[in-house]
C-alpha positions as CSV (number, residue, x, y, z in Angstrom):
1,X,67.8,165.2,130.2
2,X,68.5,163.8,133.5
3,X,70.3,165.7,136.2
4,X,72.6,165.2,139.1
5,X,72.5,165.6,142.7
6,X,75.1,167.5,144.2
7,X,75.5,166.9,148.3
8,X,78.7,169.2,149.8
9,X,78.7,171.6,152.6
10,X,81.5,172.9,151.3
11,X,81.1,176.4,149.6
12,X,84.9,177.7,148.9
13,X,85.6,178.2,145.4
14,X,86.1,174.8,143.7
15,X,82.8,173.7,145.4
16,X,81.1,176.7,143.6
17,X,82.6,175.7,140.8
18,X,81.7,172.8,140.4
19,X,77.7,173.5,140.9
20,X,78.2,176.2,138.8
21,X,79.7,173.8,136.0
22,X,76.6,171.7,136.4
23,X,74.6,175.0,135.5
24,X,76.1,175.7,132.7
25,X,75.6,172.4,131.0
26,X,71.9,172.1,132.2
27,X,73.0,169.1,134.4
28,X,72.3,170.3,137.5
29,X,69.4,168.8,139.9
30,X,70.0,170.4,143.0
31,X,72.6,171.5,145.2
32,X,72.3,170.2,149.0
33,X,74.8,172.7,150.8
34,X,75.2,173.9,154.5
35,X,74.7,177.8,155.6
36,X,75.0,179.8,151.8
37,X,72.4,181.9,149.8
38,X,72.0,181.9,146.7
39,X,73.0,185.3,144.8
40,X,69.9,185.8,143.4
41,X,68.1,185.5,146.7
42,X,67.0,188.8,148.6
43,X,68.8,187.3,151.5
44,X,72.1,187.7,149.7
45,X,72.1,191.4,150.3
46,X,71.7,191.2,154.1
47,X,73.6,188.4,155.0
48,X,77.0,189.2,157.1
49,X,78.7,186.6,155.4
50,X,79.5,187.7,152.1
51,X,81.6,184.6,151.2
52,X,78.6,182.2,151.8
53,X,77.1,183.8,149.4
54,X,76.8,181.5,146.0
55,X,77.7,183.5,142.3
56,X,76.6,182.4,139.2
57,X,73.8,179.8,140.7
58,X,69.8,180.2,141.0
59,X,68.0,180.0,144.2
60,X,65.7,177.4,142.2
61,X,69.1,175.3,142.6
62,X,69.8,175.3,145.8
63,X,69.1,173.3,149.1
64,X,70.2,174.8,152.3
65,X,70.7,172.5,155.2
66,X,71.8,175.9,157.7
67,X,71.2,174.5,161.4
68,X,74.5,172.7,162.2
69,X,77.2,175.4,160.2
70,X,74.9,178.3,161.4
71,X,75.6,176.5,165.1
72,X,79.6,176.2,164.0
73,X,79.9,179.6,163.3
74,X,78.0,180.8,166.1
75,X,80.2,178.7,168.6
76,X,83.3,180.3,166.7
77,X,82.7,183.5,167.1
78,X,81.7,182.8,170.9
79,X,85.4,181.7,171.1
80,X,84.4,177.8,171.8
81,X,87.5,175.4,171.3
82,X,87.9,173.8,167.9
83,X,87.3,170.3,169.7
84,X,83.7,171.2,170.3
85,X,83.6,173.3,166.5
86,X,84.6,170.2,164.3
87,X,82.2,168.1,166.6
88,X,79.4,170.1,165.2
89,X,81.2,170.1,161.8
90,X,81.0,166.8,161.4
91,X,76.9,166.7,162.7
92,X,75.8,169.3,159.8
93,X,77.9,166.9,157.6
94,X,76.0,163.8,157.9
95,X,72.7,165.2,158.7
96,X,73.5,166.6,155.3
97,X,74.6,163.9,153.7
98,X,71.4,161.7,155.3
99,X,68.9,165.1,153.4
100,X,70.3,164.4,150.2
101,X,70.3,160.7,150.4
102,X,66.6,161.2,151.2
103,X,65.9,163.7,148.3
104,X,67.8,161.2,145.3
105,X,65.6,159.7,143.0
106,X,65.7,157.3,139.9
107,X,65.2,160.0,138.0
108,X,68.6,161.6,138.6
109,X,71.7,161.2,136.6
110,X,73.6,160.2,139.5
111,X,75.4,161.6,142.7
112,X,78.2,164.0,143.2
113,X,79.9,164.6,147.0
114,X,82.4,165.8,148.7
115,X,84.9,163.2,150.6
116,X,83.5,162.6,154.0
117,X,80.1,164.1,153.4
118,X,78.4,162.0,151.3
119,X,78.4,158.4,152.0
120,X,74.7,157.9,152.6
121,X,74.2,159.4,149.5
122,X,76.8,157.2,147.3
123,X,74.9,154.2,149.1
124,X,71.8,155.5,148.1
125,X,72.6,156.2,144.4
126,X,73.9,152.2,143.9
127,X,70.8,150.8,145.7
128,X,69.2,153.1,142.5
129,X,71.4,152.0,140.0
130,X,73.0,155.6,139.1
131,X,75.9,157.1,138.8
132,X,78.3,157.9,141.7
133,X,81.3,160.5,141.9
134,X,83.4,161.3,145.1
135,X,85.4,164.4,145.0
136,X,89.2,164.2,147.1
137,X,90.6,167.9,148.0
138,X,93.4,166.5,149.7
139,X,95.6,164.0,149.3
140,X,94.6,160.1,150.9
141,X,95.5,159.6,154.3
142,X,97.7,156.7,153.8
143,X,100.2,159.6,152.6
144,X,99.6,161.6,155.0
145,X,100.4,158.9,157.8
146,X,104.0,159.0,156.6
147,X,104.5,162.6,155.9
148,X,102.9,164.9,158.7
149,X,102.3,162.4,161.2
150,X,105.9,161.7,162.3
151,X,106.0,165.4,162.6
152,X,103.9,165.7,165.5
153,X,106.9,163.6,167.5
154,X,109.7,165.7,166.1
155,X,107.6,168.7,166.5
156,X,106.0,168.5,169.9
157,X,106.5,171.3,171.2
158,X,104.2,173.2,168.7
159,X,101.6,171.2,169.6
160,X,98.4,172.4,170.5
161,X,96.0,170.3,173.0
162,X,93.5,170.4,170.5
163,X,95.3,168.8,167.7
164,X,95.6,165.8,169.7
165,X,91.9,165.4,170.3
166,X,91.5,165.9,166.6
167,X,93.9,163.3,165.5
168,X,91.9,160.8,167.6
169,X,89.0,161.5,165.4
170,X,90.6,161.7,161.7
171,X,91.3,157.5,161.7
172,X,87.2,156.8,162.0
173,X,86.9,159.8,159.3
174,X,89.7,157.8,157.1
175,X,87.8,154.8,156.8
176,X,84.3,156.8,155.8
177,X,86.5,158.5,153.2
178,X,88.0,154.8,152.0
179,X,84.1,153.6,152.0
180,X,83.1,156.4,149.6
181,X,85.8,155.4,147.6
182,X,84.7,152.0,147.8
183,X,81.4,152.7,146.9
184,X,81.8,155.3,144.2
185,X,82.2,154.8,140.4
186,X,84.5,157.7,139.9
187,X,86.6,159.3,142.3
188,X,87.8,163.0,141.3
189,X,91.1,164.4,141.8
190,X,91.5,167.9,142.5
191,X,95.3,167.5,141.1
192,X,98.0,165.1,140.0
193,X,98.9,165.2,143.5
194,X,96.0,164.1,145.1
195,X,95.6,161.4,142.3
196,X,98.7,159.9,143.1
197,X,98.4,159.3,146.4
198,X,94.6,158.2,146.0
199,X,96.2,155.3,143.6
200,X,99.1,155.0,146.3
201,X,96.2,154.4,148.6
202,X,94.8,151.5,146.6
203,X,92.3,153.0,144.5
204,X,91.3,151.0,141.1
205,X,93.2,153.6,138.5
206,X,90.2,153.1,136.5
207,X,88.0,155.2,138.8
208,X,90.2,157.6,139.1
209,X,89.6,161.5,137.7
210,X,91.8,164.1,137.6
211,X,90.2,167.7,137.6
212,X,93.4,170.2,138.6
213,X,91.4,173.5,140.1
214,X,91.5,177.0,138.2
215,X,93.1,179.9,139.5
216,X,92.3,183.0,141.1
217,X,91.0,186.1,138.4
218,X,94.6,187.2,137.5
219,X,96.0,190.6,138.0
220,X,96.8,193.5,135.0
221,X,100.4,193.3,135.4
222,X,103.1,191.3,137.2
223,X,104.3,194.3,138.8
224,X,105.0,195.1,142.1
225,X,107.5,193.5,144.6
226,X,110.5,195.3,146.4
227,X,112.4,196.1,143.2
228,X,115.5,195.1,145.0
229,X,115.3,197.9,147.5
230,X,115.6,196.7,151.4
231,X,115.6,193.8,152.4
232,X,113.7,190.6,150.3
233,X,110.4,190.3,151.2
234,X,108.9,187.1,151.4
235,X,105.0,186.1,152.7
236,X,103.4,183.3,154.1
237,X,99.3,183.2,153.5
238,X,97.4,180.1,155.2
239,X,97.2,178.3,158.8
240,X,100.3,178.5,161.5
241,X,99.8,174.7,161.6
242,X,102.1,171.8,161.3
243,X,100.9,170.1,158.4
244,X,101.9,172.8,156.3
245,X,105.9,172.8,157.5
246,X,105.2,176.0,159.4
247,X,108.0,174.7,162.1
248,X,110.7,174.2,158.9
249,X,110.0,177.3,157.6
250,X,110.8,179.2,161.0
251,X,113.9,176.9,161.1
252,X,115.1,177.6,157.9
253,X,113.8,181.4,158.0
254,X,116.0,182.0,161.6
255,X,119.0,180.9,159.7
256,X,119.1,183.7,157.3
257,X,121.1,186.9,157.6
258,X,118.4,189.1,159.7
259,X,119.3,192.5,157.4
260,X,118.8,191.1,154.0
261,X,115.3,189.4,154.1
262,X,111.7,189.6,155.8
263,X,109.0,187.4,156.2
264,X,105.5,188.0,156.7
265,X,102.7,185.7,158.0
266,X,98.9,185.9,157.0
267,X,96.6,183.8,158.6
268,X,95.4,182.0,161.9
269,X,97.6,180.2,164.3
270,X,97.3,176.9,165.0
271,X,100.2,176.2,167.5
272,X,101.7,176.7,170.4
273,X,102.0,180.7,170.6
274,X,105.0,180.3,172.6
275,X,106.7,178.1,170.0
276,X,106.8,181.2,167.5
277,X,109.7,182.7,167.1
278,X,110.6,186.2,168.1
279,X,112.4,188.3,165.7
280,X,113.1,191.7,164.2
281,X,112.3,190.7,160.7
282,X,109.4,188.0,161.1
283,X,105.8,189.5,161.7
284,X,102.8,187.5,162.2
285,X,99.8,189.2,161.0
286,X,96.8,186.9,162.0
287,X,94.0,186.6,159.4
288,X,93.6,189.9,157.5
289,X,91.1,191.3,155.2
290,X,91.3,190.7,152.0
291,X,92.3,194.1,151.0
292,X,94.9,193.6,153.7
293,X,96.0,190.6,151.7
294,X,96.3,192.1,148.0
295,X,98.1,194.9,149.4
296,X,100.9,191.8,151.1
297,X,100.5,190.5,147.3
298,X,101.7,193.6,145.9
299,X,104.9,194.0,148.0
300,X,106.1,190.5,148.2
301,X,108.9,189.2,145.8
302,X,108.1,186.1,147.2
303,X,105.5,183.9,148.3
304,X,106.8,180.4,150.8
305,X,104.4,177.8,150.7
306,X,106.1,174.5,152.7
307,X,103.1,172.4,152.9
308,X,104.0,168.8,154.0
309,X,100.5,167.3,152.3
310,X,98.0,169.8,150.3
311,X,95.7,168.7,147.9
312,X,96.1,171.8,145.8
313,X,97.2,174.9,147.4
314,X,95.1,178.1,146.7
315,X,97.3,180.3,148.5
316,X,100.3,179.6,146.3
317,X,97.9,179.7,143.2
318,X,96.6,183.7,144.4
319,X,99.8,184.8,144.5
320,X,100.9,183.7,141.0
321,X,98.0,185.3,139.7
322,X,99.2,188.6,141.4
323,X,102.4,187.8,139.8
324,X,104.9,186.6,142.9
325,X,106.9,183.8,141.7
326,X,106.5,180.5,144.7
327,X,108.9,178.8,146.6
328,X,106.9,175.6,146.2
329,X,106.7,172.4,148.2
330,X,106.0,169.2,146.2
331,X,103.6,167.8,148.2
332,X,101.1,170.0,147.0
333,X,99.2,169.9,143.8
334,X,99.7,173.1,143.0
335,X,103.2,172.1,142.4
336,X,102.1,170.7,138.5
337,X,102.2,174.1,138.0
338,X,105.2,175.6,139.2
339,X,108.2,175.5,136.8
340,X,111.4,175.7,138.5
341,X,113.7,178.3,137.2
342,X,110.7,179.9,135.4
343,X,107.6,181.1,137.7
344,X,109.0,179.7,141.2
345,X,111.6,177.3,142.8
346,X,110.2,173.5,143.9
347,X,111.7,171.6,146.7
348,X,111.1,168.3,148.8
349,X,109.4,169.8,152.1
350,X,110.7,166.8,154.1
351,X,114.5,166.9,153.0
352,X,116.8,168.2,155.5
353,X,118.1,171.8,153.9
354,X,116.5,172.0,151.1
355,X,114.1,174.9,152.2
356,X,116.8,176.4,153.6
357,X,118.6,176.1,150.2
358,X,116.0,177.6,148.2
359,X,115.8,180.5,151.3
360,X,119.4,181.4,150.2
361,X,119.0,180.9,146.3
362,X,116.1,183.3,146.6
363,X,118.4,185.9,148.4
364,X,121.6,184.8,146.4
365,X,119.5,185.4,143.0
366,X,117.0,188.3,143.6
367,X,117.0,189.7,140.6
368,X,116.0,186.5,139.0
369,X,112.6,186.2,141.2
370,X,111.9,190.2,139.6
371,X,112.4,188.2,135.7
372,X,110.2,185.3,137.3
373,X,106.9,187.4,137.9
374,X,105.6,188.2,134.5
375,X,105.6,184.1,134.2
376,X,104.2,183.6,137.3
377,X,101.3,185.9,136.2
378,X,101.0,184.2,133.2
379,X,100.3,180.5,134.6
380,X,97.3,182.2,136.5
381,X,95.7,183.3,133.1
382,X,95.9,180.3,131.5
383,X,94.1,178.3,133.8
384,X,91.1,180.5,134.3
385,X,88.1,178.9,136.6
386,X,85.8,178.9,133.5
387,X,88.3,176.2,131.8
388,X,88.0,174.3,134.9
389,X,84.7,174.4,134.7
390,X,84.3,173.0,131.1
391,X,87.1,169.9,131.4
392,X,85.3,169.3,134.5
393,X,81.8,168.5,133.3
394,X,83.9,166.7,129.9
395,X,85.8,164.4,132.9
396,X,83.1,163.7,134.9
397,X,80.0,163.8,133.9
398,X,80.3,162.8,130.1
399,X,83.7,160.8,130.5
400,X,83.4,158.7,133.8
């Protein structure tokens, strides 16, 4: 049986899982990644970096390409500016990319990458004849342009120095992403979402796959929450950045009556520190550990997740699986998932109020997020990562 290549330096969850669906139907060549170990590897036990290490997948499997990320976190944790970070980012991508493209023979099913970090490889695979697969985590860039980039000039204020720097760089990454498009056979879809605006973006529909991701192992119970005593607790969980509507959510979130709600912020900032707002009932918490994170799972009624443009959304996904109803954006392609009413409220992030609205429905109707958790819950445990993992493989491999 031939197998396929597998190029990413990706190694977050729906990467994994993706190798690890390869695995499990024997079609699975090798993995070229960045700086991750293997679980089975003695390594894996003395590593710092527990999350780089890789469950469910043999050392036999696996290609590590460490320099360039290994450099990337070193610069990091030295407290170098992202500017010079995603310059070596995008180095350990194509030297990547250029190792796998190396290592693909005629012998191999075909090719699957990551958007962005495996063009060479794509190329490679058609001057061989084989199959080629490109997989989107976020949504095409032609959306993008109209939703979060007018933001930047209503929202400048937030702006860090760095962003600008970055957004220089993302129109030469746009067109390497719009050449593996070009050159691939299939193009995957980590949601409905994404798909769409790929389409929008003028991919052939006939190459286009959608794989929606799995969610987080789900809790025991949906309970937990304030159980109506104090004020409403709502959470945010991701990056202080503007593409995810952090600025509306302040605005909206300043409106409310200080005494009857509280919101809580997980995760790095990616602002202007100044432009944060100071108040009595909003706390920003930086990144946390994950303990630190369950136990913000367990107390919120609530989770607010305002993203202009996200492919999926894991953050929003976590916290149904811990049972707190979402106040969902529908730019996100977690959004499929979200029944309004039932396990969460949807709203259009870039419509004047409508945040807001939901804000005050959330505090106008508390007892109705309580009824909403045990549904929440439920969405999580039907869409476990090992069901991803077989209508993957079904999608891609056997039905591209």
């Amino acid at each position: 049986m031939s197998r396929w290549l597998y190029v990413t330096a990706a190694h977050h969850t729906h990467a994994q899982n993706i190798a690890r669906s390869l695995w499990e139907h024997d079609a699975l060549d090798r993995w070229w990644s960045g700086l991750v170990v293997a679980g089975d590897a003695p390594a894996a036990r003395l590593t710092p970096w527990k999350q780089r290490v890789l469950k469910g997948l043999p050392s036999s499997r696996l290609r590590a390409f460490r320099r360039w990320e290994f450099l990337r976190v070193i610069a990091h944790r030295a407290g170098v500016g992202p500017s010079f970070q995603d310059r070596l980012w995008e180095r350990g991508e194509r030297a990547l990319d250029a190792r796998a493209a190396h290592d693909l023979r005629k012998e191999h099913a075909g090719v699957i990458g990551f958007e962005h970090g495996c063009l060479a490889t794509l190329l490679r695979a058609r001057k061989l004849g084989l199959r080629r697969a490109v997989v989107f985590a976020s949504a095409h860039h032609s959306f993008r342009a109209r939703t979060v980039d007018p933001e930047y000039a209503r929202w400048s204020a937030w702006c860090d120095p760095d962003e600008g720097v970055l957004l220089k760089r993302a129109a030469a990454r746009d067109r390497r992403r719009d050449d593996e498009i070009a050159v691939a056979d299939t193009v995957v879809a980590n949601s409905l979402f994404t798909a769409r605006t790929i389409l929008e973006g003028a991919a052939p529909a006939a190459r286009v796959v959608t794989a929606p991701l799995g969610f987080p192992e789900a809790a025991a119970t949906a309970a937990g929450g304030s159980e109506g005593h104090g004020p409403l607790r709502l959470i945010y969980v991701g990056a202080v950045a503007m593409h995810k509507g952090f600025p509306r959510l302040q605005e909206a979130f300043a409106a409310l009556p200080r005494h009857a709600v509280r919101l809580d912020v997980f995760g790095a900032v990616r602002v202007r520190a100044e432009a944060l707002a100071t108040l009595p009932n909003l706390a920003f918490h930086g990144p946390v550990s994950r303990e630190r994170l369950l136990r913000a799972f367990a107390e919120a009624d609530a989770l607010v997740f305002p993203t202009l443009c996200d492919g999926f959304g894991m953050a929003a996904a976590e916290a149904m699986a811990h049972g707190v109803p979402v106040l969902c954006s529908r730019n996100a392609g977690v959004s499929a998932f979200v029944q309004d009413g039932v396990n969460g409220f949807l709203f259009d992030p870039l419509e004047e109020g409508a945040l807001q609205a939901r804000l005050h429905q959330s505090l106008d109707e508390r007892a109705r997020l309580a009824e909403m958790r045990p549904a929440a819950l439920r969405t999580a445990t039907e869409r476990p990562w090992r069901l991803f993992r077989a209508t993957w493989f079904e999608s891609v491999c056997r039905g591209a």
